[in-house]
C-alpha positions as CSV (number, residue, x, y, z in Angstrom):
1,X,-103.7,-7.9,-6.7
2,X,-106.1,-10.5,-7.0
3,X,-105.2,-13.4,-3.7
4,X,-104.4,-16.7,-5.5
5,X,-105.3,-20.4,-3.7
6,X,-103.6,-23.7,-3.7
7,X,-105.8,-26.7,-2.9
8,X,-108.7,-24.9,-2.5
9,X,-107.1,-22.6,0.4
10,X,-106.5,-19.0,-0.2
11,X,-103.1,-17.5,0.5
12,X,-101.9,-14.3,1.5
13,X,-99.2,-13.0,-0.4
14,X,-96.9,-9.7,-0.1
15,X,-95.7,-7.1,-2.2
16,X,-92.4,-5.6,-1.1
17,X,-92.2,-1.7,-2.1
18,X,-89.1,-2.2,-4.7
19,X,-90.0,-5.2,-6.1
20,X,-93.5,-3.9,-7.1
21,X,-92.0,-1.2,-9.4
22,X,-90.9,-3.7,-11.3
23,X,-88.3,-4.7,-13.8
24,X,-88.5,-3.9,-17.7
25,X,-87.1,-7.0,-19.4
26,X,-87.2,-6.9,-23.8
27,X,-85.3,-10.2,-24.2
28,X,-85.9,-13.6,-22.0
29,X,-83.5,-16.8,-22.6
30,X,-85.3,-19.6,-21.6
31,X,-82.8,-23.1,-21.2
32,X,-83.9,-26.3,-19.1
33,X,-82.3,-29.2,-17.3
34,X,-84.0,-32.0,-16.4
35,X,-85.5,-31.0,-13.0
36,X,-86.0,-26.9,-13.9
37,X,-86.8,-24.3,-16.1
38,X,-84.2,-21.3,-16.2
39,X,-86.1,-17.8,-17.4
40,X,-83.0,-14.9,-17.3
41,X,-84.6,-11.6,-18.2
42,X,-82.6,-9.5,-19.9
43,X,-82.8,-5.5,-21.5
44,X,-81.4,-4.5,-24.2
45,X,-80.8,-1.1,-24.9
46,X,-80.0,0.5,-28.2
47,X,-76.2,1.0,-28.5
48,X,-75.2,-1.1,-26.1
49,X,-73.3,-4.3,-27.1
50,X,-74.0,-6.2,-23.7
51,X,-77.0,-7.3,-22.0
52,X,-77.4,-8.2,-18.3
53,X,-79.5,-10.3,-16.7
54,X,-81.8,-8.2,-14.7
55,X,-83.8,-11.4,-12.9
56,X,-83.6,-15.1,-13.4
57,X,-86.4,-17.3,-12.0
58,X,-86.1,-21.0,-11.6
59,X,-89.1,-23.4,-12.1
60,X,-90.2,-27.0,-11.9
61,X,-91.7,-28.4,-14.9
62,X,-95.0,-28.3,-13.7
63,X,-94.6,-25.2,-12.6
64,X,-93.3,-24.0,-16.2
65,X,-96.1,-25.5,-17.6
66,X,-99.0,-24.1,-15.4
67,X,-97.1,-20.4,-16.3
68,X,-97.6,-21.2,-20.0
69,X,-101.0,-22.0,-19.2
70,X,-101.5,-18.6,-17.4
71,X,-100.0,-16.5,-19.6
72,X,-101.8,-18.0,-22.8
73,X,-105.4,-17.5,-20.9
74,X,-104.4,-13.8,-20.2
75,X,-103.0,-13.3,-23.2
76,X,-106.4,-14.4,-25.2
77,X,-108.3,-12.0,-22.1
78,X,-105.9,-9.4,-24.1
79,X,-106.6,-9.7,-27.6
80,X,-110.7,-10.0,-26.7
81,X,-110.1,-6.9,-25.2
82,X,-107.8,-4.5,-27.4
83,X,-107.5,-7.1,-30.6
84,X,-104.4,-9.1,-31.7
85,X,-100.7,-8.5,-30.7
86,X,-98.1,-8.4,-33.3
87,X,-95.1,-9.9,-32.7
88,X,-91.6,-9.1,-34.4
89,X,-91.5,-11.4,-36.8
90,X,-94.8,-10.8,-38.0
91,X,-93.6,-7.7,-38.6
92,X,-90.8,-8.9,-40.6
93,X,-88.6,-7.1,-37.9
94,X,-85.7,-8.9,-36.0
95,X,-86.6,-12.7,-35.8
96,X,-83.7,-13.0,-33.4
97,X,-84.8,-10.6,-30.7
98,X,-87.6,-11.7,-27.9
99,X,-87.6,-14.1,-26.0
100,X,-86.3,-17.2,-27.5
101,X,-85.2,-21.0,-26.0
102,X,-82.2,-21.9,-25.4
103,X,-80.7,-25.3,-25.6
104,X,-80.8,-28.1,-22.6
105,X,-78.2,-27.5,-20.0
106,X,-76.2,-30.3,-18.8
């Protein structure tokens, strides 16, 4: 795992046994207030009527915004690499499955 920096300083950080295995999520809902962003991950499971929220992170705006910014970069390293992702509704498939936004929160 590559050691990130803030303000120029580099910082140690730790990855616990359990949570480096990882959760699958297939499905995020992603809702806002005005001082956070709310991720739940979810997994949906064929057959199953119910959902549950396997992990929820919180972030600041800024915070939410830097994530996009990271995930778009690595996302472009990707697709230079192995060539474009499709995404479900490219593939006419489910439009309503994926990770979608959900409405403010009050």
């Amino acid at each position: 795992m590559n050691q990130p920096s803030v303000g120029g300083k580099q910082i140690q950080v730790s990855l616990d046994e359990k949570i480096g295995q990882g959760i699958y999520a297939n499905l995020a809902l992603i809702s806002h207030s005005g001082a956070e962003f709310i991720i739940d991950f979810t997994r949906v499971l064929p057959g199953m009527p119910k959902a549950a929220v396997q992990a929820r992170i919180l972030l600041t705006p800024q915070h939410a915004k830097g994530l996009m910014k990271a995930l778009a970069g690595n996302l472009k390293k990707y697709e230079d690499k192995f060539g474009e992702i499709k995404t479900f509704s490219e593939k006419n498939e489910d439009k309503n499955f994926g990770f979608q936004s959900g409405s403010e929160e009050q």
